[in-house]
C-alpha positions in Angstrom: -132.6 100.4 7.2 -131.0 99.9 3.8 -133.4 99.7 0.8 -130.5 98.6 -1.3 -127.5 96.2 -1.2 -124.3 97.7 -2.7 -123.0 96.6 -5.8 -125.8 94.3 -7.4 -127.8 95.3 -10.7 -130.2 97.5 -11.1 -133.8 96.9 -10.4 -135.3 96.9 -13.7 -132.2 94.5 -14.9 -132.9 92.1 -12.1 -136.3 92.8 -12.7 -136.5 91.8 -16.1 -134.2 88.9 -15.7 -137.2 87.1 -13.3 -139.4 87.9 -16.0 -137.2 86.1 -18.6 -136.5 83.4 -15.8 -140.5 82.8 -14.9 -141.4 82.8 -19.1 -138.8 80.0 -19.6 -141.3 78.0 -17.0 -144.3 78.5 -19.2 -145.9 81.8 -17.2 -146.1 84.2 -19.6 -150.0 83.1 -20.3 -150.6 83.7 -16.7 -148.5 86.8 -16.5 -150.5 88.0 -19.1 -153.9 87.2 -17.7 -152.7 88.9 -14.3 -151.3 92.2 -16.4 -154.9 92.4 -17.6 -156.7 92.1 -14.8 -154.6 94.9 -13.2 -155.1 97.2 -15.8 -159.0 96.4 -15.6 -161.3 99.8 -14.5 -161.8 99.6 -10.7 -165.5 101.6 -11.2 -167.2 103.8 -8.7 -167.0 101.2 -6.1 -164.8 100.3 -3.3 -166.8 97.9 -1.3 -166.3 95.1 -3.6 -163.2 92.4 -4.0 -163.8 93.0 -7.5 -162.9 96.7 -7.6 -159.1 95.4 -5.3 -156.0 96.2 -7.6 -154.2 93.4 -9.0 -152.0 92.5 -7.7 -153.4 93.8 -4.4 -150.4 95.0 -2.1 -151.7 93.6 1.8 -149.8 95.0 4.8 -149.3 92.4 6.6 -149.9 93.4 10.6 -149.7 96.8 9.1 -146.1 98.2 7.9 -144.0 95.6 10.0 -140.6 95.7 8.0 -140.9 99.0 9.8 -142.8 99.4 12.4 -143.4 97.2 15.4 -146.4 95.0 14.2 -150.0 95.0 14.9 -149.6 98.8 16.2 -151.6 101.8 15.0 -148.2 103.3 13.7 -147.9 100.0 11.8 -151.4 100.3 10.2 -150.9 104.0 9.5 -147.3 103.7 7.8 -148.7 100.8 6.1 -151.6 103.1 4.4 -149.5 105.9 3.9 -147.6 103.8 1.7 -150.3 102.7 -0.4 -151.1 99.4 0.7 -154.4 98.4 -0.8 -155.4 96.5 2.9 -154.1 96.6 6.0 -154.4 93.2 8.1 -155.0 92.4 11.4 -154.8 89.3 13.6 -157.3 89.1 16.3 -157.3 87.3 20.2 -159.2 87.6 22.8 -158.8 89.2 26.4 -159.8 87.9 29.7 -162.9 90.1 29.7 -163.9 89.5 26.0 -162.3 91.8 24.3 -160.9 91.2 20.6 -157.1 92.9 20.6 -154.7 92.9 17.4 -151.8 90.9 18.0 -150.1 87.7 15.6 -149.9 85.6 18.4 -152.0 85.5 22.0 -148.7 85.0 23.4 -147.6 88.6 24.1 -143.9 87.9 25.6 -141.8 88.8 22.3 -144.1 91.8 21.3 -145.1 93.3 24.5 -142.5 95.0 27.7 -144.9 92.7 29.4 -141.6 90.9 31.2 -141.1 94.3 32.4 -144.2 94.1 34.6 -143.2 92.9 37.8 -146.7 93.3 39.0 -147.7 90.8 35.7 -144.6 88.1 37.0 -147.5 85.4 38.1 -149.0 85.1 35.1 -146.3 83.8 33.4 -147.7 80.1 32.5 -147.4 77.4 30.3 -150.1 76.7 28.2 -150.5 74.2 25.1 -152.0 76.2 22.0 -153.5 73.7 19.2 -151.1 71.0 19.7 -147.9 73.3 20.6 -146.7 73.9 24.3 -146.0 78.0 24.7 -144.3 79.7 28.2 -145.5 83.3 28.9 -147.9 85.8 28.9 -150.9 85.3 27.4 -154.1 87.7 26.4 -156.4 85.6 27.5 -155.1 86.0 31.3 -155.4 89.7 30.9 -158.4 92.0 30.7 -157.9 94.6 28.6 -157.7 97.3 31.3 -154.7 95.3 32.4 -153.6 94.8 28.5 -153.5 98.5 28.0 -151.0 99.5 30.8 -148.3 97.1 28.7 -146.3 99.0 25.5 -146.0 97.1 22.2 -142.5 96.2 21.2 -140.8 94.8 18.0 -141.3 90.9 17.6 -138.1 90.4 15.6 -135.2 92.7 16.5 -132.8 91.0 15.8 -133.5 91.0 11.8 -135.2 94.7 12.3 -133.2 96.4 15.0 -133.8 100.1 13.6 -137.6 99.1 14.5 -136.9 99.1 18.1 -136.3 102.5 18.1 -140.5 102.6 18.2 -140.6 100.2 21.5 -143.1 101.5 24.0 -144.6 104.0 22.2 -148.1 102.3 21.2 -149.9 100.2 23.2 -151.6 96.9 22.2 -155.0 98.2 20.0 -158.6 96.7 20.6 -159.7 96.1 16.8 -162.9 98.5 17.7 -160.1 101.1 18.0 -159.5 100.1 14.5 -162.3 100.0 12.7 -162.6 103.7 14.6 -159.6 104.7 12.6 -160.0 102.8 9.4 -163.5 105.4 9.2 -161.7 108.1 10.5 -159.0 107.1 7.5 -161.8 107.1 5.3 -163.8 110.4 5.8 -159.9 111.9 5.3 -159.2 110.3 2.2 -162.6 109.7 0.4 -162.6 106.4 0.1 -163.6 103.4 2.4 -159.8 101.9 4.3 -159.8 98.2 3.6 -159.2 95.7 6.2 -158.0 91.8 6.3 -158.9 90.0 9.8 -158.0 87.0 10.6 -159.3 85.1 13.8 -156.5 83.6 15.3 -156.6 80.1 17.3 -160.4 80.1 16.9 -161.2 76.3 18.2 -158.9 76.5 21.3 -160.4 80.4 21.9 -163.7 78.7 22.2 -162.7 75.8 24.0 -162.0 78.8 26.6 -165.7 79.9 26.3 -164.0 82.7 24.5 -165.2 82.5 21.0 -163.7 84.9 18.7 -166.8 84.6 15.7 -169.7 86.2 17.4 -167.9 89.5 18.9 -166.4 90.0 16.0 -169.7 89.9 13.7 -171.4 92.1 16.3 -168.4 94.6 15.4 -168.6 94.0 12.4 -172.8 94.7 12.1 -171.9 97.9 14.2 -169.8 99.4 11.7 -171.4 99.0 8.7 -168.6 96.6 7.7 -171.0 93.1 7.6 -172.4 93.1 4.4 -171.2 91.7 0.9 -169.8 94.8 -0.6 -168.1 95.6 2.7 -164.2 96.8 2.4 -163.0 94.0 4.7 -162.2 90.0 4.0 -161.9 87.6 6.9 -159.6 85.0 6.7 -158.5 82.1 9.3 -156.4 78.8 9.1 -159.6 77.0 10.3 -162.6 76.2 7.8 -165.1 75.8 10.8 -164.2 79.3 11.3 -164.6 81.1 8.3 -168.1 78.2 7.7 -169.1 80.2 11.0 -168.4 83.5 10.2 -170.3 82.6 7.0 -173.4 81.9 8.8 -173.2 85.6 10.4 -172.3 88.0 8.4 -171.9 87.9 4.4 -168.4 89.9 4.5 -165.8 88.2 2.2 -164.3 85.4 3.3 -160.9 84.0 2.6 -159.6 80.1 4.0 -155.5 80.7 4.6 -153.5 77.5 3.9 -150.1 76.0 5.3 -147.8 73.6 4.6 -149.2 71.0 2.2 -148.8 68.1 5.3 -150.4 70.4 7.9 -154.3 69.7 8.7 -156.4 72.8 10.3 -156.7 72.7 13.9 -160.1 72.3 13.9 -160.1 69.2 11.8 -157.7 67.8 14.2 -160.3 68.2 16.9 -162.9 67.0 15.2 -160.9 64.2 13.2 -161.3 65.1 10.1 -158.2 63.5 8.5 -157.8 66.0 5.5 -154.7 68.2 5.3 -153.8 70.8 3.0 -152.7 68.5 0.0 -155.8 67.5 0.1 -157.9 70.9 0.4 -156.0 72.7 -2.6 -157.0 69.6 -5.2 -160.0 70.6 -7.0 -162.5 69.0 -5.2 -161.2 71.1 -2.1 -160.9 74.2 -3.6 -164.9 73.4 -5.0 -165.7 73.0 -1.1 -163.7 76.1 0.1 -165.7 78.0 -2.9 -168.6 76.9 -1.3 -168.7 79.6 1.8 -165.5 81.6 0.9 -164.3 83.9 -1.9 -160.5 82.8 -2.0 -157.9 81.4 -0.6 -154.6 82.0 1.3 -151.8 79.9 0.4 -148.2 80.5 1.6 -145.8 81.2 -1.3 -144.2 77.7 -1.4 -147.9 76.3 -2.6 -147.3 78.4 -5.3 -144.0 77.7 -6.6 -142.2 74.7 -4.3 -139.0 75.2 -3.2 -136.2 72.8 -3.9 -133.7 71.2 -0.9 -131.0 74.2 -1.4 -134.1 76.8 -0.8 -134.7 77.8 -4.5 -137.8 77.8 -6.6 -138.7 75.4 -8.7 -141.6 75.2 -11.3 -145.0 76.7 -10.2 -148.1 74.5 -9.1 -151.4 74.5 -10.9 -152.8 76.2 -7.9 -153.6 79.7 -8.9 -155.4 78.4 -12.2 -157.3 75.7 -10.1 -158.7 77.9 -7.7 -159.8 80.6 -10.7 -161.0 78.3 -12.5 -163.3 78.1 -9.4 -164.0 81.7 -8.4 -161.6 81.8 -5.7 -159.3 85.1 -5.7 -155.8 84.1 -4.5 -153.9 86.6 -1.8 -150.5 84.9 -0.8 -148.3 85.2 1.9 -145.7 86.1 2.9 -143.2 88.3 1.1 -140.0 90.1 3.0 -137.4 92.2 1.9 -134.7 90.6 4.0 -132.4 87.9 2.6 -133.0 85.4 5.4 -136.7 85.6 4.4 -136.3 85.2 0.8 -136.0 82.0 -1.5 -132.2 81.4 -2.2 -132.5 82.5 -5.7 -132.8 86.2 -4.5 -130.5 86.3 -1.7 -127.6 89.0 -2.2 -124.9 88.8 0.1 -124.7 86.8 3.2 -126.2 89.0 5.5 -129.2 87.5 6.1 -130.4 90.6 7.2 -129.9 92.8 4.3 -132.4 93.7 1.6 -132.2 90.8 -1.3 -133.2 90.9 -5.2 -137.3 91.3 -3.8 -138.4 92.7 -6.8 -137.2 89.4 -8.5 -139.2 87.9 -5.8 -141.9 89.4 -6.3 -141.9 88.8 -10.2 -141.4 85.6 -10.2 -144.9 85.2 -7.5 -146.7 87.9 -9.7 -146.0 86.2 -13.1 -148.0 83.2 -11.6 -151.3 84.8 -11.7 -151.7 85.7 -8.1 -154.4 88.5 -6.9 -152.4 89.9 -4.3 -149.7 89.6 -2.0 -148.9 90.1 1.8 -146.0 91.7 2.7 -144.0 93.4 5.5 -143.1 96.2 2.7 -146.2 97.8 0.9 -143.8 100.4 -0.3 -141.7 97.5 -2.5 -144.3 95.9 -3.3 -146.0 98.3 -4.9 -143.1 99.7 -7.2 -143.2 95.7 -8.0 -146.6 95.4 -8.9 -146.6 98.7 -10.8 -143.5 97.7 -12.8 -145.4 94.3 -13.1 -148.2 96.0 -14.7 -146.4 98.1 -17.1 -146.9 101.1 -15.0 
């Protein structure tokens, strides 16, 4: 895949012209405060959110611009890059068992459909308000799971990814946290994890709760205690209030679209949406069980109707100012994933200005970042940081 699209500036130029374009919006205060923090000392430590670089570089489902997602070649590309933390997404399987995918529904990153002996359980099935036809984890046990090959989710934006179809299988996240130590004896220095319980409400609706296996996991390695090198993160509250109640691991509430409501206040009625979960009083009330937040970009800096961003929200210094470290998501390389202002070309497939992207989003004030590219974002973050 092409890291570079043919005749546009140079990095540093583009690079500096997002930091001229983000000081003409009044960010430079905030740019500043971020540069300090990322030059801050780390100390002896690694077991603490404090000691994460900022901005911290997340893999998000591992290395996915280049690997299939959510595979142990996407977590190990993603850490040989230098990502700071590698993420996972966790679902259940018919006998209990917590498995890294994005998405229960395993029909676009599976050969699942390649199974004839898997063709009747092909089903229909409405997920927290959405209906969904395919194959679904939860109609697997994992025996079963593990005879199916992980494919690429998106190849038709990431076809040179598909040359890694069928060569990893679907992990359990034990077999992670087996390799994240394993990782960690090699390197010196504790592997950081971010896990995020997918569909919790409807999971337990199943009798297939995601919270209490997972803390069990998480007392078994070592990895449930405050200092631990892992943060938890889910788009439900009542999930993250739960998990709070079971181990003291960090915690992190992810937030959507600024008219969407968590699924589990749906169930439960709780008329609140997003809008109203990122005004201060929300943000006191996440900081109440959880050490940050996880907006998507556009809660950060809106975009306008022709896709390009407009002036930044008061969120990062709102949820500082209330002890809530702020890891974003998500950040692409490709054109068709980035705001208008950084497309180059018009192949939505091509690699865009990203490191204005990601300049722009830094000079804001953010901790950290997810992204499908840790290798990018980390030449951005250094370059943010003067490095």
């Amino acid at each position: 895949m092409t890291e570079r699209v043919t005749g546009t500036p140079g990095r540093r130029t583009l690079l500096g012209a997002a930091v001229l374009g983000t000081a003409a919006l009044g960010l430079t205060g905030t740019a500043a405060q971020a540069a300090e923090r990322g030059r801050g000392g780390s100390g002896s430590g690694h077991g603490s959110l404090r000691d994460l670089p900022v901005p911290t570089v997340i893999g998000h489902r591992g290395a996915s611009g280049y690997r299939p997602e959510h595979t142990l070649g996407s977590y190990q590309l993603a850490l040989d890059l230098g990502a700071h933390i590698v993420e996972q997404d966790l679902v259940p399987t018919k006998d209990g068992h917590l498995v890294c995918r994005h998405e229960n529904d395993i029909t676009g990153t599976t050969d699942v459909a390649d199974h004839p002996e898997f063709a009747g359980r092909r089903t229909t099935k409405t997920i927290d308000g959405i209906s969904y036809t395919g194959w679904f984890t939860e109609d697997f046990t994992l025996a079963e799971l593990k005879t199916l090959r992980a494919t690429e989710r998106i190849p038709g934006n990431r076809p040179d990814n598909t040359l890694y179809d069928g060569r990893w299988t679907v992990p359990t996240f034990e077999e992670v946290l087996r390799w994240a130590d394993k990782e960690g004896r090699k390197r010196g220095k504790p592997v950081w994890l971010y896990v995020e319980t997918k569909h919790p409400t409807y999971f337990r609706s199943l009798g297939l709760g995601l919270e209490e296996p997972l803390a069990r996991l998480l007392r078994r390695y070592g990895r449930d205690r405050r200092t631990a090198p892992l943060i938890l993160q889910s788009f439900e509250p009542g999930s993250i209030q739960r998990l709070a109640r079971l181990v003291d691991t960090p915690r992190v509430v992810l937030l959507s679209g600024p008219t969407s409501r968590p699924w589990d206040f749906v169930e439960a009625g709780d008329p609140r949406t997003v809008a109203d979960l990122i005004k201060p009083a929300g943000l006191k009330w996440i900081a109440s069980y959880a050490q940050g937040i996880g907006p998507t970009l556009d809660l950060i800096i809106p975009k306008d109707a022709s896709g390009r961003l407009t002036r930044p929200t008061t969120l990062v210094k709102d949820a500082h100012a209330r002890g809530l470290r702020l890891h974003a998501y998500t950040l692409r390389n490709e054109n068709g994933f980035l705001p208008a202002d950084f497309r180059r070309g018009s192949d939505p497939n091509a690699y865009g200005d990203v490191f204005g992207a990601y300049a722009a989003y830094f000079a804001t004030g953010i901790d950290g970042i997810f992204t499908d590219h840790p290798d990018t974002a980390l030449l951005a973050a250094a370059d943010f940081n003067g490095r």
